[in-house]
DSSP file (Angstrom, degrees, kcal/mol; ACC not computed):
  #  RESIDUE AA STRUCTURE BP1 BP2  ACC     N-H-->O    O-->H-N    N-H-->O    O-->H-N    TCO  KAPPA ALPHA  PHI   PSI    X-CA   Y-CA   Z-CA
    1    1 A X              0   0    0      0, 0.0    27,-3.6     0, 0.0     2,-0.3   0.000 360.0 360.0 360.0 127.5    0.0    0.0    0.0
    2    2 A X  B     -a   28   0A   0     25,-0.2    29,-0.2     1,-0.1    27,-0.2  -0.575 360.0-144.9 -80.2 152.6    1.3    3.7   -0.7
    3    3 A X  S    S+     0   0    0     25,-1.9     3,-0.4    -2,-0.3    28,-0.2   0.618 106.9  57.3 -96.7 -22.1    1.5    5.7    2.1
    4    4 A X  S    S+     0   0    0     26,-3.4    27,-0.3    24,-0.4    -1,-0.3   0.895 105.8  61.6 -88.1 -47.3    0.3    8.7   -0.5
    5    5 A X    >   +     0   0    0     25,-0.5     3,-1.5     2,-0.1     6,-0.5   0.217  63.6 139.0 -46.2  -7.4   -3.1    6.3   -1.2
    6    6 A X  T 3   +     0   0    0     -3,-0.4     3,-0.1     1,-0.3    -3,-0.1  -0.165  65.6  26.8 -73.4 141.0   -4.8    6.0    1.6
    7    7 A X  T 3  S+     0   0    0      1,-0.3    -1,-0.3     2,-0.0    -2,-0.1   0.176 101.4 109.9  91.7 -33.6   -8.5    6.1    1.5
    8    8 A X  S <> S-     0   0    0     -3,-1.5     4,-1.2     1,-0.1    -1,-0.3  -0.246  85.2-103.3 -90.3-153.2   -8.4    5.0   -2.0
    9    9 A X  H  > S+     0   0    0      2,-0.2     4,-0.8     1,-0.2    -1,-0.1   0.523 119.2  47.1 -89.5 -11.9   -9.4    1.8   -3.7
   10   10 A X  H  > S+     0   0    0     -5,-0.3     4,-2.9     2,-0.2     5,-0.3   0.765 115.5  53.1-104.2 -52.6   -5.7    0.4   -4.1
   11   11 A X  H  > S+     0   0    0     -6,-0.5     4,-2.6     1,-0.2    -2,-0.2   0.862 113.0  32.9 -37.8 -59.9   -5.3    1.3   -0.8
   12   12 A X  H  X S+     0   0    0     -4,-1.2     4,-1.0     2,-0.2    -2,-0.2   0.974 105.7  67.1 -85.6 -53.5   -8.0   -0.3    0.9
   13   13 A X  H  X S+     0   0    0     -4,-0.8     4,-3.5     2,-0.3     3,-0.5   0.924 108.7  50.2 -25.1 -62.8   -8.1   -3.4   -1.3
   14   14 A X  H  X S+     0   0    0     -4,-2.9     4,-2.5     1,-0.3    -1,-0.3   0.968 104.0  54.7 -38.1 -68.2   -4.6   -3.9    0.5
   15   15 A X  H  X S+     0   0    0     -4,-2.6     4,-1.3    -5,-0.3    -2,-0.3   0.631 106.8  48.9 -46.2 -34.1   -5.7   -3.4    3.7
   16   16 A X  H >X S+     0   0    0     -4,-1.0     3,-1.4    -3,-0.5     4,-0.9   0.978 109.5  54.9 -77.0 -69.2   -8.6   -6.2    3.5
   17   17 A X  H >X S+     0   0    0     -4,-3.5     4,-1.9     1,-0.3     3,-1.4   0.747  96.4  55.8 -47.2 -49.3   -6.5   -8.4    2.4
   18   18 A X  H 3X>S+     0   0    0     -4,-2.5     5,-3.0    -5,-0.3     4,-2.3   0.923 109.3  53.2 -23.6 -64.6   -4.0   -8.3    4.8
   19   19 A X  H <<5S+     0   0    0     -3,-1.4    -1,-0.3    -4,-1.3    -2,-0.2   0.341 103.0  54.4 -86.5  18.1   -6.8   -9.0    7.5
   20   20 A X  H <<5S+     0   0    0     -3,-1.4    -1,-0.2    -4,-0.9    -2,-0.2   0.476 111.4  48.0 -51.1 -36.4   -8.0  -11.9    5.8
   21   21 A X  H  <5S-     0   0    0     -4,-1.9    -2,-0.2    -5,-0.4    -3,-0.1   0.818 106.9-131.2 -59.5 -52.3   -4.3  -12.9    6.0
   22   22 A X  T  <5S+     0   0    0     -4,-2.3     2,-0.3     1,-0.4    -3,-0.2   0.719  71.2 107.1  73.6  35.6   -4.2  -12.1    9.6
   23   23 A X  S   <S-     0   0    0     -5,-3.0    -1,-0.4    -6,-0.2    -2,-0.2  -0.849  74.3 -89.7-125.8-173.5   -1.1  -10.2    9.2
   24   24 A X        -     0   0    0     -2,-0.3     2,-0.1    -3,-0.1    -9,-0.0  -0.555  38.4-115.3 -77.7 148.8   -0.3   -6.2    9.3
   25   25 A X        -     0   0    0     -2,-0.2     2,-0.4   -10,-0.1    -1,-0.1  -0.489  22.8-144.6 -61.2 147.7   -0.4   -4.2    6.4
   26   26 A X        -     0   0    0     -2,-0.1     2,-0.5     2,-0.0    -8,-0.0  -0.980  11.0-150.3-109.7 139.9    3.0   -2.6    5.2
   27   27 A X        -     0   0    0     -2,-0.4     2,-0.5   -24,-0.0   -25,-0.2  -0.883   6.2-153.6-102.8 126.5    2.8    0.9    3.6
   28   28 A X  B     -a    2   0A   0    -27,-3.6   -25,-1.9    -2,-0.5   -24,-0.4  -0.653  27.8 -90.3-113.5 149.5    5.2    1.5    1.2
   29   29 A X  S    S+     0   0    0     -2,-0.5     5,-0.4    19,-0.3    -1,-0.3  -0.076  91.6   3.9 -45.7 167.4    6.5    5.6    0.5
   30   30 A X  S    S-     0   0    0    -28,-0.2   -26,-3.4   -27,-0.2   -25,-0.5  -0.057 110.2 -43.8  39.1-124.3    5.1    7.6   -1.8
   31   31 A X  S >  S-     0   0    0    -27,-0.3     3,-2.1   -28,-0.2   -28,-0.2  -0.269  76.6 -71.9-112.5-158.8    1.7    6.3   -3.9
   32   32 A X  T 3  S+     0   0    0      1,-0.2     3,-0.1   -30,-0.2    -2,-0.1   0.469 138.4  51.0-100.1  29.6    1.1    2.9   -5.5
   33   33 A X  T >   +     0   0    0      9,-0.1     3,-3.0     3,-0.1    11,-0.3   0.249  67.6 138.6 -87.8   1.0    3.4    3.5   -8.1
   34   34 A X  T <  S+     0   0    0     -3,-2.1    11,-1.8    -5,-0.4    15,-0.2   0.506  72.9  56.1 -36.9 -17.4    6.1    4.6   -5.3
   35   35 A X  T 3  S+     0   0    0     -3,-0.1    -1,-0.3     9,-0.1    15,-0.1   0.746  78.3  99.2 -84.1 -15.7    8.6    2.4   -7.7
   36   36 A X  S <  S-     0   0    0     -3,-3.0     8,-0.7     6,-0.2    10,-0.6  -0.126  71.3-137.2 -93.2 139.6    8.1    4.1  -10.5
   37   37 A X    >   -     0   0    0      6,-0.2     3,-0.8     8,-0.1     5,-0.3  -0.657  44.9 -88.7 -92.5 166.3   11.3    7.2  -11.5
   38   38 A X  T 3  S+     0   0    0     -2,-0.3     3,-0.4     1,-0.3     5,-0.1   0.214 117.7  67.6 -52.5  -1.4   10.1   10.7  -12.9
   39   39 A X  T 3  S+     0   0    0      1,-0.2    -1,-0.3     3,-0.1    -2,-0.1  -0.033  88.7  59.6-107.2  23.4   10.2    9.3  -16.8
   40   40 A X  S <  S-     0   0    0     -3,-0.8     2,-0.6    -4,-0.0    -1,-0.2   0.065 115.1-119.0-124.1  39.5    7.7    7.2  -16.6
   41   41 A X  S    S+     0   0    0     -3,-0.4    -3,-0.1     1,-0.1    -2,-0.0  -0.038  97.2  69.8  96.5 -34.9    5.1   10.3  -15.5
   42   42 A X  S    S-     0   0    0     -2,-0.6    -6,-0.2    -5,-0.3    -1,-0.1  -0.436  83.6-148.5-128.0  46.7    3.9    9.5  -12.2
   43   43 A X        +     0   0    0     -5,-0.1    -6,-0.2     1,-0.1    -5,-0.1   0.159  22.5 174.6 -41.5 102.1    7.3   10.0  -10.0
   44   44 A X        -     0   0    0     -8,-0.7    -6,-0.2   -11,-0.3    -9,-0.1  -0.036  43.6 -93.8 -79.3-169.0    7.7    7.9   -7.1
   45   45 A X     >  +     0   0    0    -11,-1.8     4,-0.7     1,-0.1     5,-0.2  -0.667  43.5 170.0-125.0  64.0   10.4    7.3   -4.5
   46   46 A X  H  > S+     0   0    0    -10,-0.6     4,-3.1     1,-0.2     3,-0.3   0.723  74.0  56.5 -59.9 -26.1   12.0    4.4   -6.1
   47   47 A X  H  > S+     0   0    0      2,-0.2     4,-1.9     1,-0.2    -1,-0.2   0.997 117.2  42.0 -53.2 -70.9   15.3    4.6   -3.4
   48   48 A X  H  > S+     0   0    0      1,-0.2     4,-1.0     2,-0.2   -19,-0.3   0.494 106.3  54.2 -67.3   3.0   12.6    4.2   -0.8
   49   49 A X  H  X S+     0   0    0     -4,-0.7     4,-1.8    -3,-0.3    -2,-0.2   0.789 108.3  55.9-105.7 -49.6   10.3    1.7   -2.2
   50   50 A X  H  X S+     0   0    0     -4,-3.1     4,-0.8    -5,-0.2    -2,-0.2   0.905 109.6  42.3 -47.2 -34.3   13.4   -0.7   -2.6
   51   51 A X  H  X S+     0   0    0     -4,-1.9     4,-1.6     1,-0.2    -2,-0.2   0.863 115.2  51.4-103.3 -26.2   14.5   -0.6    1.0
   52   52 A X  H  X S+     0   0    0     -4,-1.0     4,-2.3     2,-0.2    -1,-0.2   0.841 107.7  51.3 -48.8 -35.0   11.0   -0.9    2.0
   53   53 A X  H >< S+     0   0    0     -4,-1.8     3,-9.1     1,-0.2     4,-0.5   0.822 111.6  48.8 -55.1-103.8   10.5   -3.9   -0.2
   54   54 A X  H 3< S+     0   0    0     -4,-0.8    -1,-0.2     1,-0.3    -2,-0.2   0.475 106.8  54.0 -14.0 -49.0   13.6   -5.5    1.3
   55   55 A X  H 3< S+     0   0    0     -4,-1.6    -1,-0.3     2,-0.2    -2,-0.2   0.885 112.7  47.3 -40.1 -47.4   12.4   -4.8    5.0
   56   56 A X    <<        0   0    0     -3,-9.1    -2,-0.2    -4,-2.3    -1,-0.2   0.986 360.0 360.0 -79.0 -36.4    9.2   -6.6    4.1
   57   57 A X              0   0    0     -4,-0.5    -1,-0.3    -5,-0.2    -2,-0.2   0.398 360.0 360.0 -60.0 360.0   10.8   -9.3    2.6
């Protein structure tokens, strides 16, 4: 989930699932495109969406 998304449908979608799961959500920077660099339009925080990834992983 992006931490810039909340409250929307990408957002929330996460969030159920998770507690269906029975685990915690993780919120990743920026939106849900946080991987994404400034050339592809929709500029994320690609630095921070890797070291989150890795954390969850």
């Amino acid at each position: 989930m992006g931490a810039e998304s909340e409250g929307e449908l990408a957002h929330r979608g996460g969030e159920a699932v998770a507690e269906r799961l029975g685990i915690a959500p993780v919120t990743f920077p920026s939106h849900h495109g946080g991987f994404l660099p400034p050339e592809y339009g929709m500029a994320g925080d690609p630095e921070a969406f890797a070291e989150a990834l890795r954390d969850a992983l």
